[in-house]
C-alpha positions in Angstrom: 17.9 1.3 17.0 15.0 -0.3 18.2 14.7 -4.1 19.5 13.3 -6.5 17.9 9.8 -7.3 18.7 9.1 -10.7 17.5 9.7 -12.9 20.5 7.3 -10.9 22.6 5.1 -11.2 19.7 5.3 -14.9 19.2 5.4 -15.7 22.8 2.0 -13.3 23.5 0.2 -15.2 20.6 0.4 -18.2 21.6 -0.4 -18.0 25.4 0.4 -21.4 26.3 3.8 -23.2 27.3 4.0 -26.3 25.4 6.6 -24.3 22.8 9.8 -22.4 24.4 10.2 -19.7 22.0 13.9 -19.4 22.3 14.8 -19.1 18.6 11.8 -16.8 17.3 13.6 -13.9 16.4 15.5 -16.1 13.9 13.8 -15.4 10.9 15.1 -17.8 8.4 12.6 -19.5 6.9 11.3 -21.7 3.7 9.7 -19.7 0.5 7.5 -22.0 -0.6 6.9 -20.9 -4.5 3.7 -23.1 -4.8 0.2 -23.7 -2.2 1.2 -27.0 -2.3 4.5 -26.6 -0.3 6.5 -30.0 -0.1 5.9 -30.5 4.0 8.7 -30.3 6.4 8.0 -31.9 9.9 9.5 -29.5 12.6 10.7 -30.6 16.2 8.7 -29.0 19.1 11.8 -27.1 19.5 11.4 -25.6 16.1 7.4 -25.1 16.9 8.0 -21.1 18.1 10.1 -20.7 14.3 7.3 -22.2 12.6 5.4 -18.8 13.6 8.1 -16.4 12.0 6.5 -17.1 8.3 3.1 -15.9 9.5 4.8 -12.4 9.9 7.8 -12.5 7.6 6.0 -13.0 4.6 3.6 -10.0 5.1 6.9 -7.5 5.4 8.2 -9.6 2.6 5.0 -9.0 0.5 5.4 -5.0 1.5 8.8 -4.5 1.1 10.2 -7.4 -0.9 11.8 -5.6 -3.8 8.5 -4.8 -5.9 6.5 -4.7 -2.7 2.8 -4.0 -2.2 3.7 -0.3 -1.7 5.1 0.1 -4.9 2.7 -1.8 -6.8 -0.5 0.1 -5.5 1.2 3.8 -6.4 3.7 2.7 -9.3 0.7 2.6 -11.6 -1.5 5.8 -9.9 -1.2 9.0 -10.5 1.0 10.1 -7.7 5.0 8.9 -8.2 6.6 6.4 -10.5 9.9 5.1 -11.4 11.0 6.5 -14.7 13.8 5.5 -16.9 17.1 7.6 -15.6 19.4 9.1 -18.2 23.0 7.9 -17.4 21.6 5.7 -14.2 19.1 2.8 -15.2 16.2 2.0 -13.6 12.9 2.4 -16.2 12.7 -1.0 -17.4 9.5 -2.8 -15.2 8.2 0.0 -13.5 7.8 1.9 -17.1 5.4 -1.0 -17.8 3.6 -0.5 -14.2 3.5 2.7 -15.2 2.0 3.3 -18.5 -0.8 0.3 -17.5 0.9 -2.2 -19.9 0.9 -5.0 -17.5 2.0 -8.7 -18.2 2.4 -11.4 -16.4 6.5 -11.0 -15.7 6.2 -8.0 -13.8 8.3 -8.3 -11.1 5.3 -6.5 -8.6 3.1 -9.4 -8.9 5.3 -12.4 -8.7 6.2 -10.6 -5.1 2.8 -10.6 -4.1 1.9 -13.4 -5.1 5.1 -16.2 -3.9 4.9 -14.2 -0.6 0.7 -14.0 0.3 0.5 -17.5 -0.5 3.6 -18.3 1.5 2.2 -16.2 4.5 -1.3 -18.3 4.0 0.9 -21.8 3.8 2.4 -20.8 7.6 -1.1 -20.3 8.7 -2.4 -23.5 7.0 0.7 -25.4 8.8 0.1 -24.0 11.8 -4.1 -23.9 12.2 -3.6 -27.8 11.7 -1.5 -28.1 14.5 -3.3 -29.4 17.3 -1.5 -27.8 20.1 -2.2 -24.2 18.2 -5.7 -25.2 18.1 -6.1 -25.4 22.3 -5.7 -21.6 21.8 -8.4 -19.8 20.7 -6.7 -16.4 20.5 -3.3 -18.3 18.4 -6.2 -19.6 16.3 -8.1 -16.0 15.9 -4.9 -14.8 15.3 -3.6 -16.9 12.6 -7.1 -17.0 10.7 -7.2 -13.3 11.0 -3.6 -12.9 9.1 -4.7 -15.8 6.6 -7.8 -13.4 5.6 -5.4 -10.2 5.2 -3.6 -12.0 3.4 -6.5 -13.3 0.8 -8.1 -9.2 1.0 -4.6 -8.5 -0.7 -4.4 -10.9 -3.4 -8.1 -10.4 -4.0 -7.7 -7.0 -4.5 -4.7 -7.3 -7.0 -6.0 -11.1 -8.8 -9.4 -11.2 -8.1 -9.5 -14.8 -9.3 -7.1 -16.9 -7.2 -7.0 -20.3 -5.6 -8.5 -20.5 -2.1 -6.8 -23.0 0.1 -7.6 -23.5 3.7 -6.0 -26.9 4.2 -2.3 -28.1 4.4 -2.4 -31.7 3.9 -3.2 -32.4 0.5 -2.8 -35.7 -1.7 -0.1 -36.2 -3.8 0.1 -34.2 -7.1 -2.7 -31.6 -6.1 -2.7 -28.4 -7.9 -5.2 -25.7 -6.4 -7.8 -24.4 -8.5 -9.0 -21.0 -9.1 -12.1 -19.9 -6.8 -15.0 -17.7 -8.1 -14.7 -14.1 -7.0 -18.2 -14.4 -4.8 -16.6 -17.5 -3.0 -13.4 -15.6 -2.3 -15.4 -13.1 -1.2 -17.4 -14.6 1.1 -14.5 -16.6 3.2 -12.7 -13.8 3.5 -16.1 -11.9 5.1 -17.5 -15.2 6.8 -13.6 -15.8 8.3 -13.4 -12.2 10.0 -16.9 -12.1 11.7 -16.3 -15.4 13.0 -13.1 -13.9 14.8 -14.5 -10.6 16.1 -13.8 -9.9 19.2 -11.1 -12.9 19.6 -7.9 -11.4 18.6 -7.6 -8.9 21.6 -7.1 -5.5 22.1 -3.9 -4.6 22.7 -1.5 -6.8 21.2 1.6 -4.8 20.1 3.1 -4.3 16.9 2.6 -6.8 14.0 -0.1 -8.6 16.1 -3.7 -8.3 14.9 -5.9 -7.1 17.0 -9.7 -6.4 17.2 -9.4 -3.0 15.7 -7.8 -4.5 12.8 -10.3 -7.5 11.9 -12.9 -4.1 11.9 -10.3 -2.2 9.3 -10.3 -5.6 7.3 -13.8 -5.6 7.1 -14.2 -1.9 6.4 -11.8 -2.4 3.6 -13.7 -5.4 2.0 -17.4 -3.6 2.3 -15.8 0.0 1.0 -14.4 -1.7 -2.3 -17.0 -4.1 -2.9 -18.9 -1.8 -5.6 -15.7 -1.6 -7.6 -14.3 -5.1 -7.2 -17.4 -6.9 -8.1 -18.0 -3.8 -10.7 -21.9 -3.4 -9.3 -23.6 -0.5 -8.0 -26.8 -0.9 -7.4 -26.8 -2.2 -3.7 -24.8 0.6 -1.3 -25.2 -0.9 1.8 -22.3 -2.4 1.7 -20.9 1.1 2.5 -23.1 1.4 5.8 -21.4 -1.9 6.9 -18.4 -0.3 6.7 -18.9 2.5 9.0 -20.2 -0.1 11.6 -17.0 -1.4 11.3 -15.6 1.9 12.1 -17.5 3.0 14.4 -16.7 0.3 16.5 -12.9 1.0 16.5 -14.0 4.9 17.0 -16.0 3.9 19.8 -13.3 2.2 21.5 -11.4 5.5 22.2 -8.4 3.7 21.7 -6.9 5.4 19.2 -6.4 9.5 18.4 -4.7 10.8 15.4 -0.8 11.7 16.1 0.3 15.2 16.9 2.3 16.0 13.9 2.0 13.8 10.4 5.5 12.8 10.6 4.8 11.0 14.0 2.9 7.8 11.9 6.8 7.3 9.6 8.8 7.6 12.8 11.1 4.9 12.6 9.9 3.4 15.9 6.2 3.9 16.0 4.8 1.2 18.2 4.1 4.2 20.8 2.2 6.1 18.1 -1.7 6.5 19.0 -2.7 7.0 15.6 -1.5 3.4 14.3 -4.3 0.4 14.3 -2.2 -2.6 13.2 1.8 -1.9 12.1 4.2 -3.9 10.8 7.3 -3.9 12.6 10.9 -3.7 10.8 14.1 -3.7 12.8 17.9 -3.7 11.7 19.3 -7.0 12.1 16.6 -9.3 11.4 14.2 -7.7 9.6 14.8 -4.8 7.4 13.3 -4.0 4.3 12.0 0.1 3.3 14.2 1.1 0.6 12.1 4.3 -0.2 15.1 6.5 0.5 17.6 4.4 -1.4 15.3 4.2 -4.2 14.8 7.8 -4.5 17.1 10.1 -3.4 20.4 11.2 -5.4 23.8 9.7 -4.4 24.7 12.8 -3.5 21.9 13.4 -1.6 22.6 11.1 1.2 24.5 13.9 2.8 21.7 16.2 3.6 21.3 13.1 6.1 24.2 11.9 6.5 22.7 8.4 5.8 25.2 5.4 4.7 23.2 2.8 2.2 23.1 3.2 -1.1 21.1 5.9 -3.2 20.3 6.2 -7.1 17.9 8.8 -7.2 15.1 5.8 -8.7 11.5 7.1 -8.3 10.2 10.8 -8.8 6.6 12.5 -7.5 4.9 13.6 -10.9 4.6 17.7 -11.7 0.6 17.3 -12.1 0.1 16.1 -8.7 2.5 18.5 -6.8 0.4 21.2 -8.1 -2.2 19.9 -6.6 -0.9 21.0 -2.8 -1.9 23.7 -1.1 0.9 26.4 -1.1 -0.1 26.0 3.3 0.0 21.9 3.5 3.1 21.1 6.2 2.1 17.5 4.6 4.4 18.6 0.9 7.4 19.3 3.0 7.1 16.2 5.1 6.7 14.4 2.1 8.9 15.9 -0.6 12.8 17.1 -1.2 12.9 19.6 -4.1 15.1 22.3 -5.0 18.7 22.8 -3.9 20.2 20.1 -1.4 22.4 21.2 1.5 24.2 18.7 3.8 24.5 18.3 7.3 27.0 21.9 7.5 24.1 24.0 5.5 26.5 23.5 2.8 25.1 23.6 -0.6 25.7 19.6 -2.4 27.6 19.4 -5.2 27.9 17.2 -8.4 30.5 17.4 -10.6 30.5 21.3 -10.4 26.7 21.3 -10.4 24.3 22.2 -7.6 21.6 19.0 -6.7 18.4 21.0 -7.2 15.5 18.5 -7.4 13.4 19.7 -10.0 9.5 20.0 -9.9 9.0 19.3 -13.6 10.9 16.3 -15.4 10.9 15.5 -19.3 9.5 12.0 -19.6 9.3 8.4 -18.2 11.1 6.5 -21.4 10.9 8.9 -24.2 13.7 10.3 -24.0 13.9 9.5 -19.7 14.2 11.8 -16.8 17.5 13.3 -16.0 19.7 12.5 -12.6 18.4 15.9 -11.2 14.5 15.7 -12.1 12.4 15.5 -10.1 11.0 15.5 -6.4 12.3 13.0 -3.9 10.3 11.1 -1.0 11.2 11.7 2.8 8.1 11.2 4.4 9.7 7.7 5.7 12.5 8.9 8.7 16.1 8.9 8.0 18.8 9.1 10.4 21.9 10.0 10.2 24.2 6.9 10.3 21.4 4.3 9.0 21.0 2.6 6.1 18.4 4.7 5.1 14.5 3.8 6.1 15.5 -0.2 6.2 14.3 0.1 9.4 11.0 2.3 9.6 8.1 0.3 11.4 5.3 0.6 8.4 1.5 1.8 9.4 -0.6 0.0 7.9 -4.0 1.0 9.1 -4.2 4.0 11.1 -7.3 5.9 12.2 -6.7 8.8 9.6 -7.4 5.9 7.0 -10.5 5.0 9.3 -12.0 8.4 9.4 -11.6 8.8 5.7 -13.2 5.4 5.4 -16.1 6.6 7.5 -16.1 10.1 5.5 -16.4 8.6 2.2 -19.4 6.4 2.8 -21.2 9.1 4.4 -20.9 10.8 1.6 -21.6 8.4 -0.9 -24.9 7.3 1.1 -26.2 10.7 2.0 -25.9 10.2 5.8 -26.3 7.3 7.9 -27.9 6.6 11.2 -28.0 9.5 12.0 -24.7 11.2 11.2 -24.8 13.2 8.3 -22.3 14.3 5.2 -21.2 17.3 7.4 -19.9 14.5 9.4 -17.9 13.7 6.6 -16.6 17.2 6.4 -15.7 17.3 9.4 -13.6 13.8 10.0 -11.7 14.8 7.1 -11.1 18.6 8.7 -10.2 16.4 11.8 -7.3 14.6 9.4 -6.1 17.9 7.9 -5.9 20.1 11.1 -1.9 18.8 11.9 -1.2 20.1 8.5 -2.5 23.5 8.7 -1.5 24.7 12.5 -0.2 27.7 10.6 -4.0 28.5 8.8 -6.1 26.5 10.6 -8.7 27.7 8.2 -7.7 26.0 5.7 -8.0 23.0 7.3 -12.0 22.7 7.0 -13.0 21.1 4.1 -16.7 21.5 3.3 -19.3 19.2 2.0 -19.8 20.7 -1.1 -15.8 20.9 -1.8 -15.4 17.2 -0.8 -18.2 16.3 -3.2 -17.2 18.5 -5.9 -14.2 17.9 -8.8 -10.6 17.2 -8.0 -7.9 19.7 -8.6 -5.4 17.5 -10.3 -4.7 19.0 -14.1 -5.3 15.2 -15.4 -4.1 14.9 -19.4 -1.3 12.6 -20.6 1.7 14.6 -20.4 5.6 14.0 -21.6 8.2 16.1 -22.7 9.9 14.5 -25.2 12.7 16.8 -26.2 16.4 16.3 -24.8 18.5 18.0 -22.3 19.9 21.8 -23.8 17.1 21.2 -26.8 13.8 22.9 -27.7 10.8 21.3 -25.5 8.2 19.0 -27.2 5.4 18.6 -25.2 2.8 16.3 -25.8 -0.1 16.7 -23.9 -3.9 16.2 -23.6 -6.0 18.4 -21.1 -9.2 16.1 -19.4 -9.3 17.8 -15.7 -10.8 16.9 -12.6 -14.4 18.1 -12.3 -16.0 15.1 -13.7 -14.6 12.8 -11.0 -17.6 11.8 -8.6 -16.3 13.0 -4.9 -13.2 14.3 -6.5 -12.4 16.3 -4.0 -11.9 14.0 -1.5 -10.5 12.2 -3.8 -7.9 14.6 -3.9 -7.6 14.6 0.3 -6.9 10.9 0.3 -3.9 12.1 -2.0 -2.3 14.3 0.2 -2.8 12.1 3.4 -1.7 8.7 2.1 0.4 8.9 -0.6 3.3 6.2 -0.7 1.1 3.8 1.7 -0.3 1.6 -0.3 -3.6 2.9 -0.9 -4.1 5.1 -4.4 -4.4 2.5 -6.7 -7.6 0.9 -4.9 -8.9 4.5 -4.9 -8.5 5.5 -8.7 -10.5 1.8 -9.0 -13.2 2.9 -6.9 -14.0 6.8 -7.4 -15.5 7.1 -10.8 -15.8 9.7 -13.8 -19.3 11.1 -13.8 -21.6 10.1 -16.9 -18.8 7.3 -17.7 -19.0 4.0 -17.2 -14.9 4.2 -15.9 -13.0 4.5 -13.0 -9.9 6.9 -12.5 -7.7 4.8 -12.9 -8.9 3.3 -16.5 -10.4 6.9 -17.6 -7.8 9.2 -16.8 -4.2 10.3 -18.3 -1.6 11.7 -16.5 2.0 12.0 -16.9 2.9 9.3 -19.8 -0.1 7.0 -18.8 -2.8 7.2 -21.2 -6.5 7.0 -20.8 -8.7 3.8 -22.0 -10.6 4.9 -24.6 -12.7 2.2 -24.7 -15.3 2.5 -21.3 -15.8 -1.3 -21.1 -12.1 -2.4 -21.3 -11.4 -2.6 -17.7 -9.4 -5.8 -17.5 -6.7 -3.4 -16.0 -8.5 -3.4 -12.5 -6.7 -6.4 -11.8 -3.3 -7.4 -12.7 -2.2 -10.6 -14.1 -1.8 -13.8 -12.5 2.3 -14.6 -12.6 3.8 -16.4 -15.6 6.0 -18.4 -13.0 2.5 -20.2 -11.0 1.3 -19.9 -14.6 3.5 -22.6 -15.6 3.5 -24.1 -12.4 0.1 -25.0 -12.1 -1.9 -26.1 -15.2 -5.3 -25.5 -13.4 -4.8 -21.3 -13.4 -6.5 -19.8 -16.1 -5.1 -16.4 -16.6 -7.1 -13.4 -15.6 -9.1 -11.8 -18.7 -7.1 -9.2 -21.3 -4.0 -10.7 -20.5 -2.0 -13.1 -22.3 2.4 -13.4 -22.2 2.6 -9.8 -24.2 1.9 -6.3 -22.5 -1.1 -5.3 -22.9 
């Protein structure tokens, strides 16, 4: 098991000596439910716990039950959490599913209560005067604040923007225009380039990752603000990259599995991580949300297991039969525990079907299904509780890099074969066998996707006749589909694919993916200007909490 890492991360941020740091790897701490958190005046000897929020609530906001990871790939075309015949489950993640959001979806009250608790901490703590004598405390703090903000304007777009903690009695915050949003969050991280250091240590943000931040914000603009006439926001973002590049800091791992290592502060490929421990701060339930009971003994692993979430048929077949990256991401077929023995239940082998019947109509069955295992499990652990989370590594760079290449034509010089060949770069660890196989080219990057898109559901029961129902739209009219596809295959289950279905479009449609495609029991928009689905709905709770918030458009109470 690994140590926990937060006192030598509170204790580095800082840099001064005013606050013993003593009790930071106590983790307890106030969830404030509202901006306007009732204050609580802490002691000097509380000062180094008043930090703990400022990290908690980011692994709180990925892994609190609903996380960010789920929410970003429970609604994409890559995995999803279907009803279970004789099990449970269905229920909220149906409705992520099928795009039939509302606002008492469990995925976006999480984000919400726990970014705007995260952003509370750093309010507190950037009005404290003796945080404010150091400057990298202060870059630090302003930094996680604006991560914060990039997530919840990704998934609200239209959210309160609060940089203050004292505020007059009975304050509500108001919603901010997208554009003003926007521009704090861009204005904030060029203001602290340069000031959060370089090598910090895990679930500190350092330089490299202020540059990812910004990257992020320039590569989505287009889509967020639904405007495509100006693309140099796109050459912004490969500055940003280049300067992490240039730093020669970073190298992609050996192997793929080395970035889902339970411990991987050592890794070289990981740009800012947050760190998850056993004691004080566990929280990836990946392989107790997917994997069969009875599958816990291929590992031997000793939390519980329902056999929850399943990868869809449609985007299996996209793999190549030579990608290392579907075995290090997927269980199917027969099970065998630790002994080679084959796993039995109830008299029946646990084979982990490819195809499954449907999400709710009728369900999937126990067995359906494939099961992630791209997160490590040991034998004797709870499962992943305790796997370190990468969230932004330099495969995610180059691929950032890549796709605005190719979307500009080139770029200072570099070219789209430079595109080509970061993502051959990326692929390379999957292919040792082939290793020509691993080269993508221009033209194949730029061309259609290979996922079989078209809504389909078996709707017939167990030991009956099979009803499919099911629509056939394809891939070749996706605009850089097949890189598209390659962002698939490298990142699935890390919070990335539903801000990618946004952002790659359908050619001569005015829709994005992730509004004008079907896949397995998701149907397409038929209507190319309903697009209110890009963003989610603000959460009945603040709803009714705040009388300022006006609820984002499309949505009222009802699914929609």
């Amino acid at each position: 098991m690994k140590t926990i890492l937060y006192k030598s991360i509170l204790a580095s941020v800082i840099g001064f000596t005013a606050f013993s740091f003593n009790s930071c790897t106590d983790l307890d701490e106030t969830i404030y439910s509202n901006i306007a958190a009732e204050k609580y005046e802490f002691s000097e000897k509380d000062a180094a716990s008043m930090f703990a929020p400022v990290y908690s609530n980011l692994r709180n906001l990925y892994w609190g039950w609903n996380g960010y990871c789920d929410i970003q790939d429970e609604s994409s075309d890559l995995w999803c959490t279907p009803y279970r015949i004789g099990i449970g489950w269905g229920d909220l993640y149906v409705s992520m599913h099928k795009h039939e959001f509302h606002s008492q979806i469990g995925h976006i009250w999480t984000e919400w209560n726990y970014a705007y608790s995260g952003i509370n901490a750093c309010n507190k703590l950037l009005a404290d005067e003796a945080v404010q004598t150091s400057e990298s405390a202060v870059a630090q703090l302003r930094a996680y604040r604006a991560l914060y903000y990039y997530v919840l304007f990704d998934l609200f777009r239209n959210i309160p923007l609060d940089t203050t903690y004292d505020h007059p009695a009975g304050w509500l915050p108001e919603q901010s225009a997208p554009q003003e949003t926007w521009d704090f969050i861009i204005n904030e991280l060029n203001d602290i380039k340069g000031k959060c250091g370089v090598d910090n240590g895990m679930g500190q943000i350092n330089n490299a990752t202020v540059n990812m931040l910004l990257a992020k914000m320039y590569l989505n603009h287009n889509a967020w603000f639904n405007t495509f006439s100006d693309n140099s926001w796109y050459g912004k973002a490969i500055d940003e990259i280049n300067e992490i590049i240039q730093t020669g800091k970073y190298s992609l791992a050996a192997n793929y599995s080395d970035c889902f290592k339970e411990d991987i502060s050592k890794c070289s490929e990981v740009i800012f991580g947050i760190p998850f421990e056993e004691k004080y701060a566990s929280g990836n339930y990946y392989a107790n949300k997917w994997i069969h009971t009875a599958g816990r003994a291929v590992w031997n692993f000793n939390g519980w297991a329902t056999g929850g979430s399943t990868v869809l048929p449609q985007f299996l077949s996209t793999y190549d039969s030579e990608d290392t990256r579907y075995t290090s991401c997927w269980a199917l077929g027969q099970q065998y525990d630790q002994s080679g023995a084959a796993i039995m239940v109830d008299g029946e082998p646990l084979v982990y079907t490819k195809e499954v019947h449907s999400i709710d109509n009728p369900g999937c069955y126990p067995f359906e299904g494939g099961r992630l295992i791209k997160y490590e499990i040991l034998s004797g652990d709870f499962g992943t509780a305790y796997d370190d989370i990468p969230f932004f590594r330099l495969a995610d760079a180059y691929m950032i890099k890549a796709e605005c290449l190719l979307r500009l034509g080139g770029y200072k010089g570099e070219t789209e074969q430079t595109a080509a060949d970061l993502v051959t770069q990326v692929r390379q660890r999957a292919f040792k066998n082939n290793p020509s196989k691993a080269t993508r080219t221009v033209e194949q990057l730029k061309g259609g996707s290979v996922y079989a898109y078209g809504y389909r559901e078996n709707q017939g029961k167990m030991g009956e006749s099979d009803k499919w129902v099911t629509t056939e739209e394809g891939g070749n009219d996706i605009e850089l589909g097949g890189l598209l596809d390659d962002l698939a295959w490298e990142f699935v289950a890390e919070h990335h694919r539903r801000q990618d279905l946004i952002r790659f479009r359908i050619k001569g449609k005015n829709q994005n993916v992730y509004n004008g495609k079907s896949w397995f029991c998701k149907k397409a928009k038929t209507d190319a200007s309903d697009n209110h689905c890009d963003i989610f709905p603000i959460p009945k709770d603040f709803m009714d909490g705040n009388i300022k918030l006006k609820q984002n458009p499309g949505y009222g109470d009802s699914a929609n």
